[in-house]
C-alpha positions as CSV (number, residue, x, y, z in Angstrom):
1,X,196.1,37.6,-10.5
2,X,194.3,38.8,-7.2
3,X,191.0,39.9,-7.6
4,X,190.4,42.9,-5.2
5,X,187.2,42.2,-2.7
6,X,184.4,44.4,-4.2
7,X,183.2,45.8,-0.9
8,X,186.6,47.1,-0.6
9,X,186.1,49.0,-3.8
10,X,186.7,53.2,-2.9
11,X,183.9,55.0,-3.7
12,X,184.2,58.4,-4.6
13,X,184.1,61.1,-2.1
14,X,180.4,63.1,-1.6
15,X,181.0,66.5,-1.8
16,X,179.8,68.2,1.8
17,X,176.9,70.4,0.9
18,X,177.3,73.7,0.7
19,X,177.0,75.5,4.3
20,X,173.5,77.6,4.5
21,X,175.7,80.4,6.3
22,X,179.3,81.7,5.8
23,X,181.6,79.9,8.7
24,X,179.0,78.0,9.9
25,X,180.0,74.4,11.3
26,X,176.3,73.3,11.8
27,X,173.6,72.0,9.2
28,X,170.2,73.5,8.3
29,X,168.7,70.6,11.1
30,X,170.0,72.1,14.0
31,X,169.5,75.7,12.8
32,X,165.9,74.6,12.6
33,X,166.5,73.6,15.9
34,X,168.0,76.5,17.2
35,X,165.7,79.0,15.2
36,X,162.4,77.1,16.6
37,X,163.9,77.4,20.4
38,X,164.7,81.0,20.0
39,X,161.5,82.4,18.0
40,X,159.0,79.2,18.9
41,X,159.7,78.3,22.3
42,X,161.3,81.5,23.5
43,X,164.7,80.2,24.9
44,X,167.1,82.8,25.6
45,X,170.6,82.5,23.3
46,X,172.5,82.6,26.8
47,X,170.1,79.5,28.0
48,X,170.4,77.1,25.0
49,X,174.2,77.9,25.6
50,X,173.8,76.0,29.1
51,X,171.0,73.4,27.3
52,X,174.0,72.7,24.9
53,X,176.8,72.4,27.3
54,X,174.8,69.6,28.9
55,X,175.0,67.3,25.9
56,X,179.3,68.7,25.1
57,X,178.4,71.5,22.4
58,X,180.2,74.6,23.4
59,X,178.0,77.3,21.3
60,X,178.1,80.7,22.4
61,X,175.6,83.3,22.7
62,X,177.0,85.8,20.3
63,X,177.8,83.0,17.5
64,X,174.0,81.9,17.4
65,X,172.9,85.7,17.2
66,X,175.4,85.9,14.6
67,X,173.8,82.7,12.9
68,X,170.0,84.4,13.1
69,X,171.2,87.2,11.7
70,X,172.7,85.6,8.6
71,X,169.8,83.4,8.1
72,X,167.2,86.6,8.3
73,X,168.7,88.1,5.8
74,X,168.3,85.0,3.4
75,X,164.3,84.7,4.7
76,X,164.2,87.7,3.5
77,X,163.1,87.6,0.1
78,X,160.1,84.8,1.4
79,X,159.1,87.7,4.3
80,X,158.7,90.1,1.8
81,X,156.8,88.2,-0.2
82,X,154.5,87.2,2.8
83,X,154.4,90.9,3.3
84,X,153.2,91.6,-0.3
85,X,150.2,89.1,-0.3
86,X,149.6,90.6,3.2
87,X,149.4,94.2,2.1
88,X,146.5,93.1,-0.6
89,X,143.7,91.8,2.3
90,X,140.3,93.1,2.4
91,X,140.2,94.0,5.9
92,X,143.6,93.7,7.9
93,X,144.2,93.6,11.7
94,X,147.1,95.5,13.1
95,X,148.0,95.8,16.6
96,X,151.7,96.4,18.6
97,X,153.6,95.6,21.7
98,X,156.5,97.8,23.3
99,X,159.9,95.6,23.6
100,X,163.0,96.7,25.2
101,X,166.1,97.8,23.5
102,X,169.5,98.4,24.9
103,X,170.6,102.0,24.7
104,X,174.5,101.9,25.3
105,X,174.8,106.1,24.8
106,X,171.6,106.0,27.6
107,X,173.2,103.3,29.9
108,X,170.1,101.9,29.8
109,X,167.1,100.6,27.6
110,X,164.4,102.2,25.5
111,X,161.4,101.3,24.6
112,X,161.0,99.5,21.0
113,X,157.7,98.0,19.2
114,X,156.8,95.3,17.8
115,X,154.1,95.6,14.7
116,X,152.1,92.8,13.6
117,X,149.6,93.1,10.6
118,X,147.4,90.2,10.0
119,X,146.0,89.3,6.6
120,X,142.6,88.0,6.0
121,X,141.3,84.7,5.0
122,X,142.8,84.8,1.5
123,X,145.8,86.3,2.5
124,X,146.4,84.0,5.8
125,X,150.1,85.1,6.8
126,X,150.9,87.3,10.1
127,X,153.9,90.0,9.2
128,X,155.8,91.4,12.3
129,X,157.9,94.5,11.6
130,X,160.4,96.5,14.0
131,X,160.2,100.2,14.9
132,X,162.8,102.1,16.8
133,X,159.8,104.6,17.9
134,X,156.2,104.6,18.3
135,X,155.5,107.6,16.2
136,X,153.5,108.3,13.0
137,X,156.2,108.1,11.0
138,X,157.0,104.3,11.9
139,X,153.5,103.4,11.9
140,X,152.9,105.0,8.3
141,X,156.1,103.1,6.9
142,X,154.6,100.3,8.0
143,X,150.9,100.4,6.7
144,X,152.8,101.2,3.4
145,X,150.2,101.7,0.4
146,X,147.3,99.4,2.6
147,X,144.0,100.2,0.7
148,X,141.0,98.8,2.8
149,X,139.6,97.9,6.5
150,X,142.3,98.3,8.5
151,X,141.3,97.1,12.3
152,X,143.0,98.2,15.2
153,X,142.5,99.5,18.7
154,X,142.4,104.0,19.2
155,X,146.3,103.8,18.8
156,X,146.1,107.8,17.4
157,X,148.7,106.9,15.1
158,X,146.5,104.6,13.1
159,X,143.6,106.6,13.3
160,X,145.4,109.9,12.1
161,X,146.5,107.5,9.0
162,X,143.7,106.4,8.3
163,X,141.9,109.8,8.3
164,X,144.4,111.1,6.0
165,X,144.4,108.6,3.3
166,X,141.4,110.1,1.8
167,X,139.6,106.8,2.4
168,X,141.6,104.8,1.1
169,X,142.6,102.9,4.4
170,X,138.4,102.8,6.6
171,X,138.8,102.2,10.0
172,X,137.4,99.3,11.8
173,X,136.8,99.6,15.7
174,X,137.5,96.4,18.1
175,X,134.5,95.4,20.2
176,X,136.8,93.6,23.0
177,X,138.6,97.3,23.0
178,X,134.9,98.7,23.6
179,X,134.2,96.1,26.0
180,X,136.6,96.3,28.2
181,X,136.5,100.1,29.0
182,X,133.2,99.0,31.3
183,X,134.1,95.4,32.8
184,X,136.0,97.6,35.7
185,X,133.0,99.2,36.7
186,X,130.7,96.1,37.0
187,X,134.0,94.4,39.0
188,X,133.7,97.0,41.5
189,X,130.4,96.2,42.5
190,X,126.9,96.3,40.8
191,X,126.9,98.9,37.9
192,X,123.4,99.2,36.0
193,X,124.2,100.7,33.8
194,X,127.8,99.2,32.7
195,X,125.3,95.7,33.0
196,X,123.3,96.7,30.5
197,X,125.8,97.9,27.6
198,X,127.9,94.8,28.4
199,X,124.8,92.5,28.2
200,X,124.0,94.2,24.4
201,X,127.7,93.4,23.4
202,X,127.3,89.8,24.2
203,X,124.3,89.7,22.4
204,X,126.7,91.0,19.3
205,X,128.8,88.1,20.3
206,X,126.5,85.6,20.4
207,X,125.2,86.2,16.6
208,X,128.9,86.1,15.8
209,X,129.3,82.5,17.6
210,X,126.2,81.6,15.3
211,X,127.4,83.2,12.3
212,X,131.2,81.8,12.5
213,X,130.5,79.0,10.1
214,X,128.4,80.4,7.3
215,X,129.2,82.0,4.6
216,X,130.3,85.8,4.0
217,X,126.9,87.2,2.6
218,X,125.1,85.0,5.1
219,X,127.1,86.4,8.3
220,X,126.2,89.6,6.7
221,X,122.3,89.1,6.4
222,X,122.5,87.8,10.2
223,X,124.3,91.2,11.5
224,X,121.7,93.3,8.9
225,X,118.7,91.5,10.6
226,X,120.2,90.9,14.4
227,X,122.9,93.0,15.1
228,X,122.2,95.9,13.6
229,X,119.0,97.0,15.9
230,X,121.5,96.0,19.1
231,X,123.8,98.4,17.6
232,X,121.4,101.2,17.1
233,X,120.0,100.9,20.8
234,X,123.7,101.1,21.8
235,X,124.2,104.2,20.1
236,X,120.7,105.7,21.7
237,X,121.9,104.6,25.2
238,X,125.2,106.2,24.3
239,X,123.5,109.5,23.5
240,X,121.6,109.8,26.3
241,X,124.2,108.8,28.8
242,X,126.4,111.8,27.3
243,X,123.4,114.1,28.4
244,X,123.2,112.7,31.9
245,X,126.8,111.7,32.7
246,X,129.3,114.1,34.8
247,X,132.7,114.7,33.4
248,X,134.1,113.1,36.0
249,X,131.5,109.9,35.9
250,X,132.7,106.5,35.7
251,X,131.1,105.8,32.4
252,X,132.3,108.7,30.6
253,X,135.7,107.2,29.0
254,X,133.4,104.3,28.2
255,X,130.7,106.1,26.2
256,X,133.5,108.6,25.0
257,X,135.1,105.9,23.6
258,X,132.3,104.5,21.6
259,X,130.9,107.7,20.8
260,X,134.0,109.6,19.1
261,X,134.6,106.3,17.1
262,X,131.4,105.4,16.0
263,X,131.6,105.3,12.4
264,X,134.4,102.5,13.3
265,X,132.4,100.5,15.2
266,X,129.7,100.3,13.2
267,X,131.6,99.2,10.2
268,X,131.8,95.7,11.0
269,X,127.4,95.9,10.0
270,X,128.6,96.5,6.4
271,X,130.7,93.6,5.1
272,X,131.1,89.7,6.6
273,X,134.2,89.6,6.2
274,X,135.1,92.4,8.8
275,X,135.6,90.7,12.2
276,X,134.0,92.4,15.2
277,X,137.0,92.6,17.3
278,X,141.2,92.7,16.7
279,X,141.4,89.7,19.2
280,X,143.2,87.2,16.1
281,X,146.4,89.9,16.0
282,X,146.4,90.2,19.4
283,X,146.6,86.3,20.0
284,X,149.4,86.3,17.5
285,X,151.4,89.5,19.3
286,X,151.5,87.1,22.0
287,X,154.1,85.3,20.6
288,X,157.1,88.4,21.3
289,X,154.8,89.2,24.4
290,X,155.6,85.7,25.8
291,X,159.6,85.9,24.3
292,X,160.1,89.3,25.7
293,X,159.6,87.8,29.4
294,X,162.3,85.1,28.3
295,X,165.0,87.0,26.7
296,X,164.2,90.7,28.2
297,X,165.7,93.2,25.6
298,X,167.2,93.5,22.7
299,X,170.8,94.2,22.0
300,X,170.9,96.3,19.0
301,X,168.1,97.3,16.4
302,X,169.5,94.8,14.1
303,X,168.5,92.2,16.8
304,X,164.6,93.5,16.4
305,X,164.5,93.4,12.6
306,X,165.8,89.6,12.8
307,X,163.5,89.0,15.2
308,X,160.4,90.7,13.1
309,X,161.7,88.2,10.2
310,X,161.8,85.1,12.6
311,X,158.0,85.8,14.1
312,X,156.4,86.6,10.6
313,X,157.4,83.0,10.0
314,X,156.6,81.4,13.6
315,X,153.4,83.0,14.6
316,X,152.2,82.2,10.5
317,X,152.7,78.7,11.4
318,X,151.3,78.8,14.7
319,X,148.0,80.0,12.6
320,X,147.8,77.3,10.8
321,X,149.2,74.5,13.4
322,X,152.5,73.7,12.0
323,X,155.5,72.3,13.1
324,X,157.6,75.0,13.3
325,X,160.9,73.6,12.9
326,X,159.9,70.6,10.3
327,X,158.9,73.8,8.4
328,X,161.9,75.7,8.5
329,X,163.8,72.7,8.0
330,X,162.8,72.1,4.5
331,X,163.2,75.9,4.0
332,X,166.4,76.2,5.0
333,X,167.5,73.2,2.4
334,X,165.6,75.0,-0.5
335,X,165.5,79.0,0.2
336,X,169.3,79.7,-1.8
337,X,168.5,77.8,-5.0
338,X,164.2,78.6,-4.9
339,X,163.1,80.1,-7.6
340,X,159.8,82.5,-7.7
341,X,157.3,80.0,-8.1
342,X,159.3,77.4,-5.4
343,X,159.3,80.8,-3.0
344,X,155.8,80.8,-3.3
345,X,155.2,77.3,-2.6
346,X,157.3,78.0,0.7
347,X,154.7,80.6,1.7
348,X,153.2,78.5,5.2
349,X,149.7,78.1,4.5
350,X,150.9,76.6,0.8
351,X,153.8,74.3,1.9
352,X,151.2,73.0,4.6
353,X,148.7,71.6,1.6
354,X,152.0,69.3,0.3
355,X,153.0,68.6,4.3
356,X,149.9,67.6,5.7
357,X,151.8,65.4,8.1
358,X,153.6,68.5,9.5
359,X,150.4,69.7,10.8
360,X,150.6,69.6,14.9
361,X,147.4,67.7,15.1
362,X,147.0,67.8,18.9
363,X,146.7,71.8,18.7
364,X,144.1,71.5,16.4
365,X,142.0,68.9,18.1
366,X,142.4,71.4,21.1
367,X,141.0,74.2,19.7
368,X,138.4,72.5,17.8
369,X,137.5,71.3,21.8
370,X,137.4,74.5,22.8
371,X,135.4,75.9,20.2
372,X,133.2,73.4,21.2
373,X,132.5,74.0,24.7
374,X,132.5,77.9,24.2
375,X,129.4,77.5,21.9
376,X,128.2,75.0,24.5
377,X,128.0,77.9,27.3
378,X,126.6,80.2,24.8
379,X,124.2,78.0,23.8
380,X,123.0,77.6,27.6
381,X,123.6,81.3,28.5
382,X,121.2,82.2,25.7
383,X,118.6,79.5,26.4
384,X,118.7,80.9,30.2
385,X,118.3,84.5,29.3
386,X,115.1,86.1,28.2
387,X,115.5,87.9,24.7
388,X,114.6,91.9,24.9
């Protein structure tokens, strides 16, 4: 009797995983792939058709908008949740950015927004959200139930909320707002007086540089014992620049700024963990800012709310220097089957602690560099400058 070889044994047939997405020929790797280029690196759909073609996949623009939209609806779940832990920050930053939309009844496009609300150091995940309008109504859906410091620029919107939640949102003003309403004058030419309120401001910044690594209660102390004189000569200069100012004077939307807000800027004096300015949402609504040059306009509204699902998870891991698509990878390969506590341990700054080789390492050592050589110039500005 003839033995059969056993390497020509039959082994029984795998069973093909399950697809992530309904009539979808590709696997969770290359819509990692194809998620990180669209929401990471801000290719177009109709340009990674033409990067495709190069290597013989045929992929068409409207079957990879189809595929984002099916996989934002299963993020879903994870977004919200991100949303949740968001919602419970101490103080929360919130800022927007105007993105077209195609208006087929218009024949042309609208303007749409962009909201992103970022959580504090507990609650370390950045939540974009869509809105059709810019109007009260949008901005209040958004802000939800928020109780606590909620930071933003004068958007009236946010400061109409917040005066009608019977304080249960405070408003928190944004220095680099502040400070920018007199760098134009001092561009122009020599400005006394614009030099002298911008020189108080960096003094405010310069305790913060000192104060960024301490504790809460300590950065607190600093600001009681530091900034808080600066701050009170601001707000005398202020007052007797309204006296002396003309209507029409170049500092008067500066000091009108400052002074019908004042309340909100002085509110970062009463807790450490308030930053002084909005400038961490605003580096994190760079990410649609930087897409929107790429890809132009939306198609739909349904194209905005996948994108608000895609950012909340991109610009969270650009926070805390992750590899994008080695993170939605293993997301994509868990998300159907996770149960609460797995969705948790999905939540970026979590699945990061149990992938610490995911972390981009170069961005880090960058901005560690950077850090470094802004204190550096601070330290030598200060140690030129005469205090008073």
């Amino acid at each position: 009797m003839k033995k059969s070889s056993p390497w020509k044994t039959r082994q029984p047939a795998r069973a093909a995983p399950e697809p992530l997405i309904e009539r979808c020929y590709v696997g969770v790797a290359f819509l990692a792939y194809l998620t990180a280029s669209r929401f990471a690196d801000h290719i177009p759909y109709y340009r990674e058709e033409d990067i495709l073609a190069r290597v013989g996949f045929s992929i068409h623009r409207a079957t990879q908008w189809r595929w984002m939209r099916a996989l934002a609806g299963i993020l879903l779940p994870l977004v919200e949740l991100m949303r949740e832990w968001t919602m419970q920050s101490w103080v929360q930053g919130i800022d927007e950015t105007p993105c077209d939309i195609l208006c087929p009844e218009l024949g042309r496009t609208r303007s749409a927004y962009l909201y992103a609300q970022y959580g504090d150091g507990a609650h370390p995940y950045v939540c974009f959200a869509f809105a059709s309008h810019k109007d009260e109504e949008n901005v209040r859906r958004i802000v939800g139930s928020y109780a606590g410091y909620l930071q933003s620029d004068a958007y009236i919107c946010y400061e109409l909320i917040a005066a009608a939640s019977e304080n249960r949102i405070i408003a928190v003003g944004c220095w680099a707002h502040a400070r920018r309403k007199f760098e134009p004058l001092i561009e122009a030419g020599p400005h006394p007086q614009a030099a002298w309120i911008l020189g108080k401001i960096q003094k405010l910044y310069d305790i913060e540089d000192r104060a960024r690594d301490v504790t809460d209660d300590e950065r607190l102390a600093l600001r009681q014992a530091e900034s808080r004189p600066i701050v009170t000569g601001i707000k005398a200069w202020l007052d007797a620049r309204d006296q002396d100012e003309l209507p029409k004077s170049p500092l008067r939307a500066g000091i009108n700024y400052l002074r019908n807000r004042w309340e909100a800027f002085e509110r970062f004096l009463e807790d450490g963990r308030i930053p002084i300015d909005n400038n961490r949402t605003e580096a994190m609504i760079k990410g649609p800012v930087m897409g929107k040059k790429a890809w132009l306009f939306f198609g739909n509204e349904h194209a905005g709310e996948t994108a608000a699902v895609f950012y909340t998870l991109t610009m969270t891991c650009k926070r805390h220097n992750i590899d994008v698509q080695a993170y939605l990878l293993d997301v994509f390969r868990r998300i159907r089957t996770a149960t609460p506590a797995e969705l948790e341990s999905l939540l970026p700054d979590r699945w990061i602690q149990n992938h610490p080789e995911a972390r981009v390492r170069q961005r880090v050592q960058e901005s560690h560099a950077a850090a470094a050589r802004k204190r550096q110039r601070r330290a030598r500005r200060r140690s030129a400058v005469p205090s008073g």
